[in-house]
Biopython code that builds the backbone (N, CA, C, O; Angstrom):
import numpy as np
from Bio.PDB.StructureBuilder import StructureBuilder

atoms = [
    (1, "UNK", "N", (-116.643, 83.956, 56.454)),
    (1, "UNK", "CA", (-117.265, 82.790, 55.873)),
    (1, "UNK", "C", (-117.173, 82.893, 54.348)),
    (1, "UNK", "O", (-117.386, 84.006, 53.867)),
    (2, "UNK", "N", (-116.904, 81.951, 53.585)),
    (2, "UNK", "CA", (-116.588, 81.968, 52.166)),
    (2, "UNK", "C", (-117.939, 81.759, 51.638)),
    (2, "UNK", "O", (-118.526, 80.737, 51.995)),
    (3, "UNK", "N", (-118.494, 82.544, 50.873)),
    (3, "UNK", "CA", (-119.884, 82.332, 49.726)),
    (3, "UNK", "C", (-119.329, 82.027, 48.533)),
    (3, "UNK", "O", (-118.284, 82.406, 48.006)),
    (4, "UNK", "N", (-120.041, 81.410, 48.242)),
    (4, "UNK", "CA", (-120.682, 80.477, 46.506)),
    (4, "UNK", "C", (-121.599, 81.365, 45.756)),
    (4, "UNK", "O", (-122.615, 81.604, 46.409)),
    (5, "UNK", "N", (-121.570, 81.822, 44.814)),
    (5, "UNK", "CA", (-122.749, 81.957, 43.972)),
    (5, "UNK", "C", (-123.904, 81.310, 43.503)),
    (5, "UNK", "O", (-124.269, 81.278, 42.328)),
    (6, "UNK", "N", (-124.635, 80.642, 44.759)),
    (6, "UNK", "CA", (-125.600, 80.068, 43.576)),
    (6, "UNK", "C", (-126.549, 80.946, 42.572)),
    (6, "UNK", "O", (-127.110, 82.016, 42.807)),
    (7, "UNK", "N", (-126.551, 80.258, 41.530)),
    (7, "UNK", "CA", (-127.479, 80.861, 40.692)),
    (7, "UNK", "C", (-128.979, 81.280, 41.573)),
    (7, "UNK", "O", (-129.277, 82.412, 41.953)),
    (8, "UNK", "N", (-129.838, 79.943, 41.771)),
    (8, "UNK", "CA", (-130.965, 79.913, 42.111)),
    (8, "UNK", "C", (-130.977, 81.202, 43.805)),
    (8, "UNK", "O", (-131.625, 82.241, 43.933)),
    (9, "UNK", "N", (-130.369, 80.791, 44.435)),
    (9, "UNK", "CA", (-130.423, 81.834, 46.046)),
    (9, "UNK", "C", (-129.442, 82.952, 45.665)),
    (9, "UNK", "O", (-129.936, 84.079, 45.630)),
    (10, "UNK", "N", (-128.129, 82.836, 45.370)),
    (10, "UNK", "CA", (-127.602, 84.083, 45.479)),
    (10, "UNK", "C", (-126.739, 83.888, 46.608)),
    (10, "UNK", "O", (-127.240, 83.345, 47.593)),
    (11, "UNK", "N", (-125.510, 84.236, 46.648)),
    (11, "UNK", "CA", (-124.240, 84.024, 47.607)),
    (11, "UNK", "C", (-124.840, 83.019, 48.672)),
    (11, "UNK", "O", (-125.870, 83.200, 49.320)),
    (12, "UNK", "N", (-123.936, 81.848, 48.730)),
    (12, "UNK", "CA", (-124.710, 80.765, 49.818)),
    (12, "UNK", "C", (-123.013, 80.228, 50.500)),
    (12, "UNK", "O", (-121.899, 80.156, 49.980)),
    (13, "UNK", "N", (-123.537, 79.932, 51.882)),
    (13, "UNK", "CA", (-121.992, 79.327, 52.657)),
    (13, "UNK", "C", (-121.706, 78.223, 52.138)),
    (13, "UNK", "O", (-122.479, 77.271, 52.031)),
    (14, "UNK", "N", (-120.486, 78.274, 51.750)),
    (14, "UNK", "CA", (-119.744, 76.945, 51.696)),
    (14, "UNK", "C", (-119.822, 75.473, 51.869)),
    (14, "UNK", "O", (-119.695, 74.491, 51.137)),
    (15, "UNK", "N", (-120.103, 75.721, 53.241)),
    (15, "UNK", "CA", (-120.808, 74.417, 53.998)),
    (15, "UNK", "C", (-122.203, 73.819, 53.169)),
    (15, "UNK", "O", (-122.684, 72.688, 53.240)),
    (16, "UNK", "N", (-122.590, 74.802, 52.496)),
    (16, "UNK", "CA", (-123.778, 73.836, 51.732)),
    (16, "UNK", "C", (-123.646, 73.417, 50.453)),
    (16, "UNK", "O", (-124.645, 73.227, 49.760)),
    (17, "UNK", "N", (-122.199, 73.195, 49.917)),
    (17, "UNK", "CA", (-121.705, 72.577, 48.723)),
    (17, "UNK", "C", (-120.743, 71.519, 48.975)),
    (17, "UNK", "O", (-120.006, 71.335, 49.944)),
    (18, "UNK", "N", (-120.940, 70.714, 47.658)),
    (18, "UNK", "CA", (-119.842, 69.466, 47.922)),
    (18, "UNK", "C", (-118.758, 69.923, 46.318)),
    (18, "UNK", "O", (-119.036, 70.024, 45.123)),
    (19, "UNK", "N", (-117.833, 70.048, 46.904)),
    (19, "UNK", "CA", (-116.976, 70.016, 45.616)),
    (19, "UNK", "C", (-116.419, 68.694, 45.309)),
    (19, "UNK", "O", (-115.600, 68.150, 46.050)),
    (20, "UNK", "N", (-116.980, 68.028, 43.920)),
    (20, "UNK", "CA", (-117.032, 67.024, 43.137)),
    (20, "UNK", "C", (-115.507, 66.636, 42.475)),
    (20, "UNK", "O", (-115.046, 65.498, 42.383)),
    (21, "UNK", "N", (-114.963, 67.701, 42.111)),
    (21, "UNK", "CA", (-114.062, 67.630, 41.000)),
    (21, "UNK", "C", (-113.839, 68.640, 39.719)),
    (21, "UNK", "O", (-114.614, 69.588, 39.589)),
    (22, "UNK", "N", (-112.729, 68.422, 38.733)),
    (22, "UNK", "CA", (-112.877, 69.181, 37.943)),
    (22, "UNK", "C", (-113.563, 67.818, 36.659)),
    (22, "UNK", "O", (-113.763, 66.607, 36.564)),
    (23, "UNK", "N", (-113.681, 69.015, 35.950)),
    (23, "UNK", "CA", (-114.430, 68.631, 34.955)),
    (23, "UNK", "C", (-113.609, 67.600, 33.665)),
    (23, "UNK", "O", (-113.030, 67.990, 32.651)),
    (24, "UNK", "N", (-113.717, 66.895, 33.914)),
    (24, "UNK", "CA", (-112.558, 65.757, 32.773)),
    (24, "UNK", "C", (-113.207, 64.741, 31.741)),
    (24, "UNK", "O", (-113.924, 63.945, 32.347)),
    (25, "UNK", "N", (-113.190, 64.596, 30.848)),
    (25, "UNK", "CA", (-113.563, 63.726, 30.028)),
    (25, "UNK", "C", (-113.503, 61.974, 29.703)),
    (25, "UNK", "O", (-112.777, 61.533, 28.811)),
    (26, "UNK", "N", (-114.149, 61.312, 30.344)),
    (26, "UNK", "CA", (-113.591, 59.677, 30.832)),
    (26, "UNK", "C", (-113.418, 59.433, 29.757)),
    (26, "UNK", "O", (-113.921, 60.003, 28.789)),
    (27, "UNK", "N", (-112.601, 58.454, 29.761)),
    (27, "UNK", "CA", (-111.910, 57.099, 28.693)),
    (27, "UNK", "C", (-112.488, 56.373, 28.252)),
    (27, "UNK", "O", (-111.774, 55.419, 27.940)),
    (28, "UNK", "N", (-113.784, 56.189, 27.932)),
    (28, "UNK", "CA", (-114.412, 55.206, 28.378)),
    (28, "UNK", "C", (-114.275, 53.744, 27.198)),
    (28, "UNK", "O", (-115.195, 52.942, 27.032)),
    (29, "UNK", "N", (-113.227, 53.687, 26.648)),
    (29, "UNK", "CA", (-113.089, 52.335, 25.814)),
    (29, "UNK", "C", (-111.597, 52.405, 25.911)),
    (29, "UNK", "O", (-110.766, 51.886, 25.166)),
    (30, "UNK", "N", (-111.423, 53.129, 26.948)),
    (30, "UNK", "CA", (-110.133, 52.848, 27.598)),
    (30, "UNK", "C", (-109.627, 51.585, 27.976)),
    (30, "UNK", "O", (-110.444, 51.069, 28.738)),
    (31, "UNK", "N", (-108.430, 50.685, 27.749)),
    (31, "UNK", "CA", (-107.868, 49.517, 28.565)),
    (31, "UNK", "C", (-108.389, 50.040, 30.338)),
    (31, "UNK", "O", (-108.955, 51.110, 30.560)),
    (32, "UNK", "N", (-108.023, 48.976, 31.460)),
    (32, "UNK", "CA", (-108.073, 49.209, 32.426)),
    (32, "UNK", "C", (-106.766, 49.954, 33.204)),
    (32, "UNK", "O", (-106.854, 50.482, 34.312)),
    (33, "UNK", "N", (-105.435, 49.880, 32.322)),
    (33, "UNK", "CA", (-104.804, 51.201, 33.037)),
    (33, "UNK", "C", (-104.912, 52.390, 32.533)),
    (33, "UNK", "O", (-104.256, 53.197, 33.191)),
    (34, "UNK", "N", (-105.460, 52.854, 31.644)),
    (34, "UNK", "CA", (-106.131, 54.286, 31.446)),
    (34, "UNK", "C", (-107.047, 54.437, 32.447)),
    (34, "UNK", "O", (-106.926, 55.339, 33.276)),
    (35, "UNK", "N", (-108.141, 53.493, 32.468)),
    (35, "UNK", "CA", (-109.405, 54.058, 33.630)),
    (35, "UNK", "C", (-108.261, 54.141, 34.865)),
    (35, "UNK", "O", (-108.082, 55.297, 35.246)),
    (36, "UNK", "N", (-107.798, 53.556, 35.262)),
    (36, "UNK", "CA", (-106.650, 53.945, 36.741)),
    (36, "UNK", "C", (-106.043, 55.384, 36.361)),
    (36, "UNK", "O", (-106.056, 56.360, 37.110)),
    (37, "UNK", "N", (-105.529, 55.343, 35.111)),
    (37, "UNK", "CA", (-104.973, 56.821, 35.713)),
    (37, "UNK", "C", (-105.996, 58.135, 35.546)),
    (37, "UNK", "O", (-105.580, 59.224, 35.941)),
    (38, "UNK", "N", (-107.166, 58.050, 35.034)),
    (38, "UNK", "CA", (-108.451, 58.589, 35.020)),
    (38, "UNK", "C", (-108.857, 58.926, 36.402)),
    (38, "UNK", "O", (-109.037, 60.056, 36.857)),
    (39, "UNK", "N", (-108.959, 57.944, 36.925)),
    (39, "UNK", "CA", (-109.792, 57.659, 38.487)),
    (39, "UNK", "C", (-108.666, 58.555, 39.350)),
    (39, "UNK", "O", (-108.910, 59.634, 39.891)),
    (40, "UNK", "N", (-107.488, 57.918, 39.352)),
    (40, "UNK", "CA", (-106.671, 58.273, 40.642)),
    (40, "UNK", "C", (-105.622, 59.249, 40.259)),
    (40, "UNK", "O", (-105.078, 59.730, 41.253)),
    (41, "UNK", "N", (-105.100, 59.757, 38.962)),
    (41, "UNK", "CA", (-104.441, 60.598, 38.934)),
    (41, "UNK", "C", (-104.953, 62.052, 38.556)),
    (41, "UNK", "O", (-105.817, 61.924, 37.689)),
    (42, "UNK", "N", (-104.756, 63.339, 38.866)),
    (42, "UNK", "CA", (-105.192, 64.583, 38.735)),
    (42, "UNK", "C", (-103.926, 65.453, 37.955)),
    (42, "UNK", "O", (-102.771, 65.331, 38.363)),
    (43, "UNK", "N", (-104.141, 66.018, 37.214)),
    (43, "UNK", "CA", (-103.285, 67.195, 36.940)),
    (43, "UNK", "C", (-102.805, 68.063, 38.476)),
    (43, "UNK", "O", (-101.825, 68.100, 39.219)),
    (44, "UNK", "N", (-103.587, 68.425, 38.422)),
    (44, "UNK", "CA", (-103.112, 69.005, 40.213)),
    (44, "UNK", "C", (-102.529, 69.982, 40.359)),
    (44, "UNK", "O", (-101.854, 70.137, 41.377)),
    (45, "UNK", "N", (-102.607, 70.947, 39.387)),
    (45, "UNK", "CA", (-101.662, 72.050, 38.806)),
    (45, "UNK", "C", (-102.897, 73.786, 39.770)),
    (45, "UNK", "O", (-104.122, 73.703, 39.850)),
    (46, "UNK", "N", (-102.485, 74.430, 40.041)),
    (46, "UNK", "CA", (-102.333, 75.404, 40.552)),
    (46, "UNK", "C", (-103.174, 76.262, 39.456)),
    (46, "UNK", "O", (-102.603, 76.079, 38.381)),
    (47, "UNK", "N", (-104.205, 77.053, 39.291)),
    (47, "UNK", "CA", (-104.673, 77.878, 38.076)),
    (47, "UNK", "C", (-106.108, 77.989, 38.033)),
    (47, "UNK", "O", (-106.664, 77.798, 39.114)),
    (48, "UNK", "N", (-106.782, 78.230, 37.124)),
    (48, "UNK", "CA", (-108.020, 78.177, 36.579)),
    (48, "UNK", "C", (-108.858, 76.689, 36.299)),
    (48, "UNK", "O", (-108.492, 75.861, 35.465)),
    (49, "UNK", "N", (-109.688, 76.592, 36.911)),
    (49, "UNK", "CA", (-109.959, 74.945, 36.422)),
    (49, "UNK", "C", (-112.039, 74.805, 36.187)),
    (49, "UNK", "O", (-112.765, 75.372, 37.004)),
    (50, "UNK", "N", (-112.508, 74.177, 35.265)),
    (50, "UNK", "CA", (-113.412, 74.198, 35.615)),
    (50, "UNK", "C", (-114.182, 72.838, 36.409)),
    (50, "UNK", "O", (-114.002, 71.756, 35.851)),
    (51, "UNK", "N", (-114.909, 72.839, 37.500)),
    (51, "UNK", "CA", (-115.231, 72.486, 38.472)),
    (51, "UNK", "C", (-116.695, 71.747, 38.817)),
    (51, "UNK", "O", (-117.474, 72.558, 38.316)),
    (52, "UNK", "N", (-117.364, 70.877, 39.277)),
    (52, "UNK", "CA", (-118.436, 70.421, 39.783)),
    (52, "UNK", "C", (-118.277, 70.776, 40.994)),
    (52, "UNK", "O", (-117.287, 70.770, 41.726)),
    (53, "UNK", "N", (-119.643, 71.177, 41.186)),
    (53, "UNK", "CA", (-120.206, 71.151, 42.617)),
    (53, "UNK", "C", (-121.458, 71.211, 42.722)),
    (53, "UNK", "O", (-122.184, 71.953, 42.060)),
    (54, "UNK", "N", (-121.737, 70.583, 43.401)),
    (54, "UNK", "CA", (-123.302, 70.122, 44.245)),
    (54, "UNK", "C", (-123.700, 70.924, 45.432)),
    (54, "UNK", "O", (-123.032, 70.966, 46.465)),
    (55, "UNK", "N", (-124.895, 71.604, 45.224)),
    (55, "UNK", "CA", (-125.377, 72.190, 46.238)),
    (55, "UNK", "C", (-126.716, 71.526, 46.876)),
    (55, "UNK", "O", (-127.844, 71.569, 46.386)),
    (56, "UNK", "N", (-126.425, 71.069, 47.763)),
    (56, "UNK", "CA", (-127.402, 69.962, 48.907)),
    (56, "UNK", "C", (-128.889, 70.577, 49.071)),
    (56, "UNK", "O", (-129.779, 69.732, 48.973)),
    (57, "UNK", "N", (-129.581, 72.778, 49.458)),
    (57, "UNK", "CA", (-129.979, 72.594, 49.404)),
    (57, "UNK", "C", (-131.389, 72.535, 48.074)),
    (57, "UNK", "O", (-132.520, 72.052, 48.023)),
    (58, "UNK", "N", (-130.660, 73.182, 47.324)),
    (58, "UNK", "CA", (-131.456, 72.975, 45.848)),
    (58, "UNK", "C", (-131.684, 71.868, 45.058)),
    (58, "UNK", "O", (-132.624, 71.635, 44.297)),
    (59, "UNK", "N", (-130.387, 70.998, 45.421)),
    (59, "UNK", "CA", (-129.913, 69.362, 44.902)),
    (59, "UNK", "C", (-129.801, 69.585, 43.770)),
    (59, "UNK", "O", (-130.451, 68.744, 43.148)),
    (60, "UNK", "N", (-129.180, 70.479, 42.935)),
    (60, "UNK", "CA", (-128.529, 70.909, 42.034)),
    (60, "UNK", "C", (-127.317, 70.848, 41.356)),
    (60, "UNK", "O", (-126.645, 71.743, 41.867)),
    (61, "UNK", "N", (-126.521, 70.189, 40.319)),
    (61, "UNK", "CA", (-125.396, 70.463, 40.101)),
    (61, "UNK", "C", (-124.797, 71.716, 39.420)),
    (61, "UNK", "O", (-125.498, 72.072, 38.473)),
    (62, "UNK", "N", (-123.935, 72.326, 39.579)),
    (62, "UNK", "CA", (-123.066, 73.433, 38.891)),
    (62, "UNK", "C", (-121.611, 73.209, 38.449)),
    (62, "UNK", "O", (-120.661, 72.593, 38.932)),
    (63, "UNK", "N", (-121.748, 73.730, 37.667)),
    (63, "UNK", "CA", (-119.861, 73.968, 36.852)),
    (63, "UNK", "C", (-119.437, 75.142, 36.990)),
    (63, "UNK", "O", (-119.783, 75.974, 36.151)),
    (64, "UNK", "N", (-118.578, 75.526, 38.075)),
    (64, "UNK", "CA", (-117.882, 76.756, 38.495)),
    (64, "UNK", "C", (-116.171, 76.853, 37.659)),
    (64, "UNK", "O", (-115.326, 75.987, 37.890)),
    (65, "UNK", "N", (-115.872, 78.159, 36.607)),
    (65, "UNK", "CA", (-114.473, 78.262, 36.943)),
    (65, "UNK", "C", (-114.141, 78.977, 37.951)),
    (65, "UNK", "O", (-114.626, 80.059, 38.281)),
    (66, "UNK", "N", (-112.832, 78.046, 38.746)),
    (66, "UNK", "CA", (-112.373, 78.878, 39.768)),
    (66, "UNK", "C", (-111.230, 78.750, 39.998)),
    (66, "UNK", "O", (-110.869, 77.576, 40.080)),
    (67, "UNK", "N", (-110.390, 79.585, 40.158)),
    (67, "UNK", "CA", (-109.246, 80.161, 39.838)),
    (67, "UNK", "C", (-108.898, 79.272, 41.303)),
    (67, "UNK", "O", (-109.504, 79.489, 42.352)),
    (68, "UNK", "N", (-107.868, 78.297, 41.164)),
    (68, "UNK", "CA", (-107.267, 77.326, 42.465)),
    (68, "UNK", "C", (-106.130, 78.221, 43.455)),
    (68, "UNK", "O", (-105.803, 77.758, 44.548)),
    (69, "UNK", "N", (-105.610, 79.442, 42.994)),
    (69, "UNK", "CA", (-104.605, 79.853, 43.724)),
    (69, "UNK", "C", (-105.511, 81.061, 44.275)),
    (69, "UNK", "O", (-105.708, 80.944, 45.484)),
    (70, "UNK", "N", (-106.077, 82.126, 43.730)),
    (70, "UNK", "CA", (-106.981, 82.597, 44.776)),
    (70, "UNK", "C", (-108.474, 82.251, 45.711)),
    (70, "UNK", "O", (-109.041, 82.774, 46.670)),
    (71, "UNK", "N", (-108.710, 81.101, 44.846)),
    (71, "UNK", "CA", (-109.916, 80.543, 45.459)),
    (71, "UNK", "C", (-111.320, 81.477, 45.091)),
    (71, "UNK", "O", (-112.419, 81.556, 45.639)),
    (72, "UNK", "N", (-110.738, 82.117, 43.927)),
    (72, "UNK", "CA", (-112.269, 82.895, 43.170)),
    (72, "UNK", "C", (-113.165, 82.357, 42.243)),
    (72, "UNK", "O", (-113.000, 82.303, 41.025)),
    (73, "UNK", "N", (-113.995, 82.016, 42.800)),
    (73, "UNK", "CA", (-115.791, 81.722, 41.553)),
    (73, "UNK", "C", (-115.482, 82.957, 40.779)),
    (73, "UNK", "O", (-115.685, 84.082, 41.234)),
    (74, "UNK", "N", (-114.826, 82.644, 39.219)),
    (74, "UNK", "CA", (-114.738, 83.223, 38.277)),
    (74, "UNK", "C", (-116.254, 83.354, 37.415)),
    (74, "UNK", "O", (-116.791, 84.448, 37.245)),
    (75, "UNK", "N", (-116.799, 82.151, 36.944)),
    (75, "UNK", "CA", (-118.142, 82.124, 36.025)),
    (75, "UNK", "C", (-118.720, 80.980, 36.343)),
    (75, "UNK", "O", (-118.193, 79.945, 36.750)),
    (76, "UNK", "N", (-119.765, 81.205, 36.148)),
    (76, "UNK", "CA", (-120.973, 79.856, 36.387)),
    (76, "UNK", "C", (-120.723, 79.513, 34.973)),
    (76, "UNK", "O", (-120.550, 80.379, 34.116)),
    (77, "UNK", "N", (-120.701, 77.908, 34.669)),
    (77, "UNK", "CA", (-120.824, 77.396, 33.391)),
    (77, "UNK", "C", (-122.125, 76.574, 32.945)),
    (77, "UNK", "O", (-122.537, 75.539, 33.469)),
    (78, "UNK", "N", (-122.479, 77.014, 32.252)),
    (78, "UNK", "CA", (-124.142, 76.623, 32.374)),
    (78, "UNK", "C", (-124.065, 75.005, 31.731)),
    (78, "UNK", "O", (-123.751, 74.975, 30.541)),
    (79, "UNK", "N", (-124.202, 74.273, 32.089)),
    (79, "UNK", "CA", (-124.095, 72.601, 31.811)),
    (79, "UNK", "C", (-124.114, 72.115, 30.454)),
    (79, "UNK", "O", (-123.490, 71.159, 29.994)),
    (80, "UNK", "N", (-125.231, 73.206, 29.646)),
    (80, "UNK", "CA", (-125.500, 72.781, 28.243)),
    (80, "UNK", "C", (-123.929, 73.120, 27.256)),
    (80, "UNK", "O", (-123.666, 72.583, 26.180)),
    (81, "UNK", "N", (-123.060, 74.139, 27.982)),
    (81, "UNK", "CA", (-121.756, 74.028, 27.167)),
    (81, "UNK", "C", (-120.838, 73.581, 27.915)),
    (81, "UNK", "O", (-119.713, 74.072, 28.010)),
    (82, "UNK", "N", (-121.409, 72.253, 28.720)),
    (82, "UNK", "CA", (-120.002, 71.343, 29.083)),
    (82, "UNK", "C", (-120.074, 70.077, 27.957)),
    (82, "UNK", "O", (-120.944, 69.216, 27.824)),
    (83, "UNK", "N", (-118.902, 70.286, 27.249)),
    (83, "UNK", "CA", (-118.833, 69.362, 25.926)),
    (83, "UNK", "C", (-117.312, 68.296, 26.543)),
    (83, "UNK", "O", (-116.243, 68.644, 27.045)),
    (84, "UNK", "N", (-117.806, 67.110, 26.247)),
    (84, "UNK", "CA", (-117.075, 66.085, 26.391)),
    (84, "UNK", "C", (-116.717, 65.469, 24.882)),
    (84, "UNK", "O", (-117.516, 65.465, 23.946)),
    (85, "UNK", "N", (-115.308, 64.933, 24.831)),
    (85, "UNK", "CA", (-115.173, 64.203, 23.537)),
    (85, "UNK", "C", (-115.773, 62.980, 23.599)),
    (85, "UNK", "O", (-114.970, 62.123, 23.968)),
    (86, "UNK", "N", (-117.104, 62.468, 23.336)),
    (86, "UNK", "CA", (-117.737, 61.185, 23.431)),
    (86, "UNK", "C", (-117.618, 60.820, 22.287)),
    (86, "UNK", "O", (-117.766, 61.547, 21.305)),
    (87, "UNK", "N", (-117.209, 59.117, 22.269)),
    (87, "UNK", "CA", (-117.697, 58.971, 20.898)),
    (87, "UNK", "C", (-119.680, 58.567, 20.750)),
    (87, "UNK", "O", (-120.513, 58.104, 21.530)),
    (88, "UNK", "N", (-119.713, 59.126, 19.121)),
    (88, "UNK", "CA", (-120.996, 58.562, 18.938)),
    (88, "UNK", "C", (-121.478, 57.713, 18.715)),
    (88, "UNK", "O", (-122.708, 57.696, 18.666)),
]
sb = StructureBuilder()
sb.init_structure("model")
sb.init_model(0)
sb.init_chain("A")
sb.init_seg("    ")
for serial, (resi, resn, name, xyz) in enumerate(atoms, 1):
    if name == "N":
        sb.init_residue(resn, " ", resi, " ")
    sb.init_atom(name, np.array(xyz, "f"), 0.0, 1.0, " ", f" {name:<3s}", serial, name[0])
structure = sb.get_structure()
């Protein structure tokens, strides 16, 4: 069975996370074919990526890097240094 790190419990099954996505920065005064290739296209590349996931039972979100070709929870990323280019 594959475990997760949660912070709060400590190694938890799989089955009780939703993997969201990686972590990307929206367009957001983007034309409408930028938001399309935002929405529906992915890099999709093989490597290190950092990640959302939701754990159902804490109802918690997390930012995991995890390495896509071995499938290793490298580091928990603590939310306050997920930096997006927003404008102000």
């Amino acid at each position: 069975m594959k475990l997760i790190p949660c912070p709060d419990l400590g190694p938890r099954p799989r089955t009780e996370f939703d993997y969201v996505g990686e972590v990307r920065t929206p367009p957001l005064d983007a034309e409408a074919a930028a938001w399309g290739e935002y929405v529906f296209n992915r890099a999709g590349r093989p490597g290190v990526l950092r990640e959302w996931w939701y754990h159902r039972p804490t109802g918690r979100w997390f930012v995991f890097k995890r390495d896509t070709v071995t499938d290793e929870f490298l580091r928990l990323i603590p939310l306050k240094e997920i930096q997006y280019d927003l404008p102000s």
